[in-house]
ZAMARGU-4260 file (C-alpha; in steps of 0.2 Angstrom, whole numbers, plus 5000, padded with zeros to 4 digits):
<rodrens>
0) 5512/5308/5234 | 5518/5327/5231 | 5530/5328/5246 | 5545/5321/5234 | 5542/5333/5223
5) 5543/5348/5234 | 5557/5342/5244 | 5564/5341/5227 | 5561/5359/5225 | 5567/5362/5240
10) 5584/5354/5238 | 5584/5364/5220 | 5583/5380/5229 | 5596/5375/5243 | 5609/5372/5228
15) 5606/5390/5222 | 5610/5395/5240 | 5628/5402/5233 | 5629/5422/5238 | 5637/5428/5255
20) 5624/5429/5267 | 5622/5448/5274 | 5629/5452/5291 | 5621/5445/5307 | 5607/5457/5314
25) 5603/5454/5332 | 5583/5451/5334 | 5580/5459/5349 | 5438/5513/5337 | 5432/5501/5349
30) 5443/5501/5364 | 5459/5510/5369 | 5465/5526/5361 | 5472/5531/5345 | 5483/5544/5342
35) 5490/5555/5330 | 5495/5571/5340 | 5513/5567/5340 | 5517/5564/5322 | 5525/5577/5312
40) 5521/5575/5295 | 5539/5578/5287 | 5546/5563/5296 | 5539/5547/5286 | 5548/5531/5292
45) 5534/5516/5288 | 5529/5521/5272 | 5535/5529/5255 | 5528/5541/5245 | 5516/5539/5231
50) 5498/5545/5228 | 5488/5532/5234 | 5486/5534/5254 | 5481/5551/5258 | 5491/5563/5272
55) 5479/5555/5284 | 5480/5540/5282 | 5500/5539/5280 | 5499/5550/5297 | 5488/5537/5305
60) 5500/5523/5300 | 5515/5532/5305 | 5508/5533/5321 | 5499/5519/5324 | 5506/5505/5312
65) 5488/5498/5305 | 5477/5504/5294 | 5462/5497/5288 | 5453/5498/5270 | 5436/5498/5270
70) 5427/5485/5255 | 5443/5483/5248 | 5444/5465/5240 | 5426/5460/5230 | 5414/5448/5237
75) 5416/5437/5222 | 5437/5433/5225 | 5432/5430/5242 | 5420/5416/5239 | 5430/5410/5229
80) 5446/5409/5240 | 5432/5400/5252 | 5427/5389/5238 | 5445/5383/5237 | 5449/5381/5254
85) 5433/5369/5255 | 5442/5358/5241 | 5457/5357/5249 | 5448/5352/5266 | 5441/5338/5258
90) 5459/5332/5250 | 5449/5337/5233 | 5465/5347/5228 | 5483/5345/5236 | 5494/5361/5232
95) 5514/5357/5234 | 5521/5362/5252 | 5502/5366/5260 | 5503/5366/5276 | 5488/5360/5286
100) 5485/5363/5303 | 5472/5358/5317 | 5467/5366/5333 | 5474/5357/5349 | 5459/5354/5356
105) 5453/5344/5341 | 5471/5336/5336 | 5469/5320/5340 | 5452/5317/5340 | 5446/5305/5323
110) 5449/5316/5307 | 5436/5318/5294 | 5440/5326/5280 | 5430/5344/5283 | 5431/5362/5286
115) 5427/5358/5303 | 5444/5349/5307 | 5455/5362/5300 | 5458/5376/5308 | 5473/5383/5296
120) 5480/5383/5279 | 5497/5391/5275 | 5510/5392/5263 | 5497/5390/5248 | 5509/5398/5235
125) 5507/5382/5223 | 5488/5385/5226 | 5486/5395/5209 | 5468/5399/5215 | 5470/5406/5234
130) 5487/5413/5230 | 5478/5426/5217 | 5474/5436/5232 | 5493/5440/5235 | 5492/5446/5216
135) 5474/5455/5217 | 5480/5473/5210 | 5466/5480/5225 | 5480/5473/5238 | 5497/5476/5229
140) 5491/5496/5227 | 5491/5498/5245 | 5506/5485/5247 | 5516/5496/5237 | 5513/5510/5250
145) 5524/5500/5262 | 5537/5491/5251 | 5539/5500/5236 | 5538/5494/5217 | 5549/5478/5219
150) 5535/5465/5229 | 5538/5448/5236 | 5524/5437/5244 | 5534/5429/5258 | 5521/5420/5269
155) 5502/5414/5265 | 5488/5410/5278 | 5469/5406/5276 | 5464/5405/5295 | 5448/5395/5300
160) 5447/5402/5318 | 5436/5386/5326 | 5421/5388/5339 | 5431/5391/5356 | 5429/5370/5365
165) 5430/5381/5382 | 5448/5377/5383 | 5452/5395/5375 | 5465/5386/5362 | 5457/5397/5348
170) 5464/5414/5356 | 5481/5419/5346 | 5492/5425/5359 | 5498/5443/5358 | 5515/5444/5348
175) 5526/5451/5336 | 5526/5444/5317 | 5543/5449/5313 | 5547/5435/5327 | 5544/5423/5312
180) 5555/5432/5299 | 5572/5431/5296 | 5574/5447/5284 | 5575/5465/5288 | 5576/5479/5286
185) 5556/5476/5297 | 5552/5495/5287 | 5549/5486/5271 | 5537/5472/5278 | 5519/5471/5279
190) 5503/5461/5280 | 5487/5461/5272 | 5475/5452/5283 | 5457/5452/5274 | 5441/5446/5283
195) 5430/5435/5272 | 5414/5439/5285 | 5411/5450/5298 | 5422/5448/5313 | 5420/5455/5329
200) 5422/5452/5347 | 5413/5438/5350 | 5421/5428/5333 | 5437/5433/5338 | 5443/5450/5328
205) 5461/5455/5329 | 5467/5465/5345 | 5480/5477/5341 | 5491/5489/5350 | 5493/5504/5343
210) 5511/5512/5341 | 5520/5496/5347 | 5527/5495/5329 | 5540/5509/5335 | 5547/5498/5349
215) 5560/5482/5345 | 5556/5462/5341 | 5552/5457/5359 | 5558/5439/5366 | 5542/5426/5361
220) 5536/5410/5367 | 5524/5397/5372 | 5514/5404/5384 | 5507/5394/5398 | 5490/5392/5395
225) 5479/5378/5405 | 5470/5372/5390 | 5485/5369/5377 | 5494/5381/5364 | 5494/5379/5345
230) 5511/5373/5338 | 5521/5390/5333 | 5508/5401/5344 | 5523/5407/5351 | 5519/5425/5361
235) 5525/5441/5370 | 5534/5434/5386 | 5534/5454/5392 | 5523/5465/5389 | 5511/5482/5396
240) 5497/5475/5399 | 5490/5493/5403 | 5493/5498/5386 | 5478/5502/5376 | 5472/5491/5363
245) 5462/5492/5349 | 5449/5478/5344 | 5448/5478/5324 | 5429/5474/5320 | 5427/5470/5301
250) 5414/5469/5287 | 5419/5454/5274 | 5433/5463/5263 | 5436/5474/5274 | 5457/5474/5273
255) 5470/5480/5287 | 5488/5483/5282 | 5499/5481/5298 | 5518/5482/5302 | 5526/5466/5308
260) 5532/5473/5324 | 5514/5479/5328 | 5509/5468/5346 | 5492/5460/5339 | 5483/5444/5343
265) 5464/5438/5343 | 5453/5433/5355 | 5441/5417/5357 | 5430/5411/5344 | 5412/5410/5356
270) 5401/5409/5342 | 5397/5389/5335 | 5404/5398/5314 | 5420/5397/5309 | 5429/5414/5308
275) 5440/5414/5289 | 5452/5428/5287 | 5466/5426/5271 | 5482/5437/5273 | 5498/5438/5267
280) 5514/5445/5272 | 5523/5457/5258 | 5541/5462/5261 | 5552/5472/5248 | 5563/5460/5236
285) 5576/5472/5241 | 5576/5467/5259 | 5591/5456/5263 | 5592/5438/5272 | 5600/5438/5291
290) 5608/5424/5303 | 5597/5423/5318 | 5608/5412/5328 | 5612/5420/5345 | 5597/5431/5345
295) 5578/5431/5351 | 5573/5421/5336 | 5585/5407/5337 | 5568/5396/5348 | 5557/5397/5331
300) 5571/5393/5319 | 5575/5376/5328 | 5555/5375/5329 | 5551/5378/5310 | 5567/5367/5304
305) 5561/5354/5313 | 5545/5354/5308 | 5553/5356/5290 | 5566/5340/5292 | 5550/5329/5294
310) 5540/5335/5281 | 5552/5337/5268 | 5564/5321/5273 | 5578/5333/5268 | 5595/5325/5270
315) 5605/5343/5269 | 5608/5355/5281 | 5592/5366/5281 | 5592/5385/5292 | 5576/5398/5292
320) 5582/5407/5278 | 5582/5392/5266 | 5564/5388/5271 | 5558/5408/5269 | 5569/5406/5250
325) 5556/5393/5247 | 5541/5403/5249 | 5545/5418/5244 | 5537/5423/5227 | 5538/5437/5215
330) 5522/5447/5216 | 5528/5462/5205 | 5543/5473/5200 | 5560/5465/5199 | 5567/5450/5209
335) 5583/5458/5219 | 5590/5451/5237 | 5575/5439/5242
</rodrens>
């Protein structure tokens, strides 16, 4: 099997763990409206100059914190980032450190090897073939706009949003990515979430709330939901439910660049297709590792090292930031703090 290997690898990158850790930060159109009518063009805070987003579009994510690119990764990568995931859904190819993950409605029903039974593939960085999207020069031009020159692919999904049971398990609930991370500074962090068909509505698009990326990292949690909750579908505990919100319908390709304290989520999947999307989450190789002990993010740490204990049998003490060291990949430019 490959799991020795990679908790190998991981113990490798533990022992390299040598360099004072920074400071401890404390971790606190569709429908609806978007606005740009309080934006004042000399104050750029989300993104950094360069001449690839027009003033418009750095206006738009100034103020909103998304921005989607029409057609922006060919048809042909995306079939076959597809093709790939298929393979791996039938144990045709087992990259090191994949993780698999099933809806809860379906988790303990008899597994078949199939598309149909996998609802989730993440941290494909030893996947040479799905992890070219995070080095597609279509994506790192617009990444760039966000985390400068010096790129590092810190988080990979391919997500297989399943046909809704009627339990309403295939709903994301609304939350805050930056919950996840432990790096700041949140400025220099975004994701690339590509459709790979069109999503809407009825499939499940994302839901977004325009401007929420201004606010702070929220407490999250499992919500209480009759039907069951995904492991790690951890979400807004309070929220304005009021606040408008933005449903993001997509043509295959299509890309949207999002900050990771944008509120966002999706809804049910009621068609019988399974909805793909691939993302990934960019941050700046100069952002710095922090200690989330004692703050908002302490839940998911214990969750995520937990879940990490089994899966690699490793003997060491293991915190969030040794996990995140493990995935994080240099994409372009110069490896500095990450």
């Amino acid at each position: 099997m490959e799991q020795p290997r990679a908790a190998a690898r991981l113990q490798i990158v533990l022992g390299h763990l040598g360099r004072p850790s920074a400071g401890a930060v404390v971790a606190h159109p569709i429908s609806g409206t978007i606005s740009s009518a309080s934006f004042h063009p000399q104050q750029f805070q989300y993104t950094l100059d360069n001449n690839v987003l027009t003033l418009e579009q750095r206006k738009f994510y100034e103020e909103n914190g998304f921005l989607v690119i029409k057609n922006l990764v060919p048809d042909a990568d995306i079939q076959r980032f597809r093709n790939e995931f298929e393979k791996i859904c039938r144990k045709e190819v087992k990259p090191l450190g994949l993780t698999v993950m099933r809806d809860v409605a379906i988790s303990k029903s008899e597994y078949a090897p199939s598309e149909k039974m996998i609802t989730k593939v993440q941290d494909f960085q030893e996947d040479k073939e799905l992890f070219r999207y995070c080095t597609l020069p279509e994506i790192l031009k617009y990444v760039e706009c966000f985390t400068g020159p010096n790129i590092m692919a810190m988080h990979t999904m391919l997500i297989n949003k399943p046909p809704d049971s009627g339990k309403k398990t295939s709903r994301h609930p609304l939350h805050q990515d930056l919950h996840y991370f432990p790096f700041r500074p949140s400025d220099l962090i975004v994701c690339a979430w590509t459709a790979m068909e069109h999503i809407n509505r009825n499939n499940g698009c994302l839901v977004v709330l325009p401007g929420t990326h201004k606010g702070s990292l929220k407490p999250h949690d499992y919500p209480k939901w009759e039907g069951g909750v995904n492991k790690m579908f951890h979400g807004i505990q309070d929220y304005e439910e009021n606040k408008a919100r933005v449903h993001l319908v997509m043509e295959k390709g299509d890309t949207v660049f999002f900050h990771p304290l944008l509120i966002h989520g999706s809804g049910q999947n009621k068609t019988q297709g399974f909805r793909k999307a691939i993302s990934c989450h960019f941050a700046s190789a100069d952002c710095h590792y922090i200690d989330v002990k004692g703050t908002s993010q302490e839940n998911i740490e214990k969750e995520v090292v937990g879940i990490a204990h089994k899966f690699f049998g490793a003997e060491n003490s293991v915190d969030l930031k040794d996990i995140w060291m493990f995935r994080a990949r240099l994409v372009k430019g110069e490896r500095t703090n990450l």
